[in-house]
C-alpha positions, 0 to 999 in steps of 0.5 A: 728569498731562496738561498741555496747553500751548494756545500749542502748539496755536493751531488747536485753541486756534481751533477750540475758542474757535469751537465754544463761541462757537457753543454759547453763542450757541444758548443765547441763544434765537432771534434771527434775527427780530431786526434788526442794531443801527444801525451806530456809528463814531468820525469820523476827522477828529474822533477826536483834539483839543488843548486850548490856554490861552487866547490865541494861543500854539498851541506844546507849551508852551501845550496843556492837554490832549490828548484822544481818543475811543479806542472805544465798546461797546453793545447795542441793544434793540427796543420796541414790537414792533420799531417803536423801538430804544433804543442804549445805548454807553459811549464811552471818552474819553481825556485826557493833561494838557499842560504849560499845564494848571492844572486838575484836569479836563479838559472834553471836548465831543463829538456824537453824530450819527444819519444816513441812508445818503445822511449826511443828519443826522437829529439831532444831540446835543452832550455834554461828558465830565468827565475828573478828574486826580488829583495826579500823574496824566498820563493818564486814560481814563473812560467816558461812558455814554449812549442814543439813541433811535430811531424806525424808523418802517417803516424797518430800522436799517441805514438809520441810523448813529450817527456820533461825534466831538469838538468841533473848533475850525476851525482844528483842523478844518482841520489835520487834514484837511489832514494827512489830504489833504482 
């Protein structure tokens, strides 16, 4: 009997990971006519929030929820003999309750952003993801799935970016981008 141990052979492991990936990816048919998807990224200044209790106690004690865009997948498709482009994501969205939360939800507002190369905001759309809790549970992660859809109107998708990010109070706003050395 032969017993091939892959993690004593990394280079082959490599090499053959990359040779199928190549042989699956011709099977797909030809897509070199078809353009790239538009770009999509998690604002840094905008990736993580905390949630506090109503009033002016900003400490551990009074947070509600901490929450977090963590990543986001998707795919895109062309219509209209490549004249619109429809993308489809799930972002996954984060939430650990704090020690003020009475909830069993948190409710997460974030944006999704098109932009042009020169950040110009071509439109914007605010969406608020439902994070349920259940008995003792301190952390959830869910995904919020969603479209957008693009009108190329003659220009190429890597003229545009889908930028995303929470909704940030200012004060919030503010702190993390001074953390950050903004």
């Amino acid at each position: 009997m032969i017993s091939l141990r892959l993690s004593r052979f990394p280079f082959l492991t490599v090499l053959a990971v990359v040779l199928l990936a190549g042989i699956l990816s011709a099977c797909g048919g030809n897509k070199r006519n078809t353009p790239p998807c538009p770009r999509v990224g998690i604002l840094g200044d905008a990736q993580k929030a905390t949630q506090y209790r109503d009033g002016p106690g900003r400490d551990l004690t009074d947070v509600t929820f901490q929450t977090e865009l963590l990543d986001y997948n998707g795919t895109c498709k062309f219509q209209d003999k490549q004249a619109t482009v429809v993308i489809s994501f799930i972002l996954q969205i984060g939430a650990a309750r704090g020690p003020a939360a009475t909830g069993t939800e948190a409710l997460v507002p974030y944006f999704v952003a098109l932009v042009d190369t020169q950040q110009n905001v071509i439109s914007r759309e605010r969406f608020v993801a439902r994070v349920p809790f259940k008995d003792a549970q301190r952390r959830v992660v869910v995904g919020d799935e969603f479209e957008q859809v693009l009108p190329l109107n003659g220009r190429r998708t890597t003229e545009f970016e889908i930028l995303v990010g929470l909704e940030l109070p200012a004060d919030q706003l503010d702190r993390v981008r001074q953390q950050r050395g903004f």
